[in-house]
N, C-alpha and C positions, 0 to 999 in steps of 0.2 A: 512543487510538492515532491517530496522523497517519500520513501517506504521499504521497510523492509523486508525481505524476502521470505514468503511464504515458507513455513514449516522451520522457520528460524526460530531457535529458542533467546528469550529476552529475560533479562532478572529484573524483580519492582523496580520501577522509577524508572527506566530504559527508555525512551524517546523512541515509538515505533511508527511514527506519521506524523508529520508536516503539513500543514497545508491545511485546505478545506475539504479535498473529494471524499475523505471518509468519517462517520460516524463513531464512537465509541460503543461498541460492544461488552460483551462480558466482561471483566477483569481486567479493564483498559478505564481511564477516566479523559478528560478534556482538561487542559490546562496553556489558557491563551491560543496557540493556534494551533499546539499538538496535541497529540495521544498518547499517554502513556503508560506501560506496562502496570495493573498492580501486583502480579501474580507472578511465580517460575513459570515459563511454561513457552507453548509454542501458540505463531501467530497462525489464525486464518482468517483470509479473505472474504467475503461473498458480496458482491453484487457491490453496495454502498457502505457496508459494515465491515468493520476489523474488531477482530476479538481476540480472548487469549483462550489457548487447551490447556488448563493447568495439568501440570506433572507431576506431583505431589500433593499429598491432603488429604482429609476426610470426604466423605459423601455429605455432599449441602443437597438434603430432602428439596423436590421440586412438584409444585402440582402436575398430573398428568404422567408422573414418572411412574412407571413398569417396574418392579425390583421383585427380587427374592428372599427373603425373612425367614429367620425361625423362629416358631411359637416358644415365647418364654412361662406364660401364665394364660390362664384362664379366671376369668370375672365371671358376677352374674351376669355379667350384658356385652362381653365381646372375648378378643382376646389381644394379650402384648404379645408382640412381636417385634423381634431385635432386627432392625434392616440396616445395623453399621452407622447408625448415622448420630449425632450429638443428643441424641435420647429416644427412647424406645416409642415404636408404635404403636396404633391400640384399631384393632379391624373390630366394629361393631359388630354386634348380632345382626342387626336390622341391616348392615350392608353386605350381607351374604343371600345369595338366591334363596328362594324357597323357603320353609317356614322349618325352622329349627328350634326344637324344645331344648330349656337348661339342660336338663339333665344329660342331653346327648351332644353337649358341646364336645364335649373331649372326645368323641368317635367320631367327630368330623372333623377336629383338626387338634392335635394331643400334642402336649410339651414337647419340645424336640425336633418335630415334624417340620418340614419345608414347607414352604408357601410361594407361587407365584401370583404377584397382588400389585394393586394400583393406588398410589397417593391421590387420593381425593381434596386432603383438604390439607393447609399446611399453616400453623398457629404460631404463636411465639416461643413455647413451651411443648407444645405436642402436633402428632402427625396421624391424621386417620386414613385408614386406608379403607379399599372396596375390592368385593370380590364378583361384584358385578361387571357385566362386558358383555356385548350383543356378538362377539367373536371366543366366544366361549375359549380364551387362551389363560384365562387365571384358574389357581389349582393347586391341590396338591401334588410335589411334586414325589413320586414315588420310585422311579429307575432314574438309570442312569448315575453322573456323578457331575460335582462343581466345580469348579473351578473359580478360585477369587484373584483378583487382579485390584490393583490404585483405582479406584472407583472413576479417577482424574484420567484412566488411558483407555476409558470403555470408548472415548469415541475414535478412536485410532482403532480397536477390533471390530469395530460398526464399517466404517470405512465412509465414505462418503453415495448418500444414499443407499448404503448396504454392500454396497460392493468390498468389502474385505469378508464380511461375515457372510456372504454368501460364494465368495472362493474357497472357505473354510469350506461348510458345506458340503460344496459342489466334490470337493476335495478327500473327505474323509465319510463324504454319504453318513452326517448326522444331523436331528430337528437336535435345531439349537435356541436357546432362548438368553437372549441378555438384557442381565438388571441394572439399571442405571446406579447402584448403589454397587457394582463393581463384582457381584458372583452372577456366574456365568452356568446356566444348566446344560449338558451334552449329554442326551441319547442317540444312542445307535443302534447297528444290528448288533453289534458283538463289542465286548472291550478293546477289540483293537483299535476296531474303529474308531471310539471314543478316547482313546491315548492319542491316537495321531491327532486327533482336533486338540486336544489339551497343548501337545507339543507345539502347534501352531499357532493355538493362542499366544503362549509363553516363548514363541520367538517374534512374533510382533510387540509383544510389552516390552520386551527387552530392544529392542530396534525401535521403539518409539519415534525417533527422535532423526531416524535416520531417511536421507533424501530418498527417495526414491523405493518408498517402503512396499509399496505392492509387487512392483519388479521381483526387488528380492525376495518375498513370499514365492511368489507362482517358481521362483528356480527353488527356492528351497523346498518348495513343494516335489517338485520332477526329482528332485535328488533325494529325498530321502522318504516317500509314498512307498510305504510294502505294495510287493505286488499281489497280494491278496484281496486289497481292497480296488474296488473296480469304483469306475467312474460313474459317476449317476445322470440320470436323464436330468435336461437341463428345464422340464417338463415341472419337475417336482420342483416344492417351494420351499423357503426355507421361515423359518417365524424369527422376529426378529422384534422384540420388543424394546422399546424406545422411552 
């Protein structure tokens, strides 16, 4: 059995596993006794499974997935919202906390407005989402600022089990929240703070690709941190939606 080397990038049709040890994942298919790439992108391993991190593309809506939207319209009975993705969302009424009358849709979430919200259901044609959550983290989003990124490199700023998006963080002392459809919310105490997180997002998407990616965060972190912003307790938590 061969394989190729983790965080190697393969173009469609690429031949990334031989043999039997591993399974096809994501953006990989089976074909006799390999695997092969369907996607640009980068390989990961875990456990029994290979998959691909596509590098390019649209957001492909996933049940469970976390994102950020902007209210496009208001209905009688819910609201469209744009989440980036191959057709607009539509958040019920009846999937929102508490009991809200028509008339006061729009002062609880008005054209334009941000939204942190959860795909609930995901159709042929359409996508509903929920603003319900027993960790009360969906909302409107009101400070702070966004940042959009390939929806395809949001798991390279996640890092594996959080560990990039909590070096951020830990790094720039801001609650950060990230949407699977590729915008990114950053509050802080101050705008500095929230620059230096943005800058570090946008040198991990741009290094995507590159070995040994967190290394070279934590130095480009030490080399270019103002020294205004101070380090934060490693106490505090960072939200990190998925």
């Amino acid at each position: 059995m061969t394989t190729k080397t983790k965080k190697e990038v393969v173009i469609p049709g690429e031949i990334i596993s031989k043999g039997s040890d591993f399974l096809p994942g994501d953006w990989t298919m089976k074909q006799g006794d390999n695997i092969i790439a369907t996607r640009l992108g980068i390989i990961e391993k875990y456990e029994k499974l290979i998959k691909i991190i596509p590098i390019t593309g649209v957001y492909i809506p996933r049940r469970g997935n976390t994102i950020i939207g902007e209210i496009k319209d208001i209905t009688m009975n819910g609201w469209m919202v744009d989440i980036g993705g191959p057709y607009s969302a539509f958040l019920p009424l009846r999937e929102c906390p508490g009991f809200i009358e028509q008339n006061e849709m729009e002062n609880v979430y008005g054209i334009g407005e941000l939204i942190v919200t959860r795909i609930f259901d995901v159709k042929r044609t359409s996508i509903d989402l929920t603003m319900k959550s027993r960790e009360r983290e969906l909302g409107m989003i009101q400070d702070g600022m966004i940042v959009r990124v390939n929806p395809h490199r949001v798991p390279r700023v996640i890092g594996k089990e959080g560990s990039m998006i909590n070096l951020i963080k830990d790094a720039s002392n801001c609650y950060i929240t990230v949407g699977q459809n590729g915008l990114i919310w950053i509050n802080g105490e101050n705008l500095e703070n929230q620059a230096f997180a943005k800058r570090i997002i946008e040198y991990i998407v741009e290094n995507t690709i590159t070995e040994g990616l967190t290394e070279n965060v934590e130095k480009w972190i030490v080399e270019n941190k103002p020294s205004s912003i101070k380090t934060i307790s490693k106490e505090k938590k960072i939200e990190v939606k998925e």
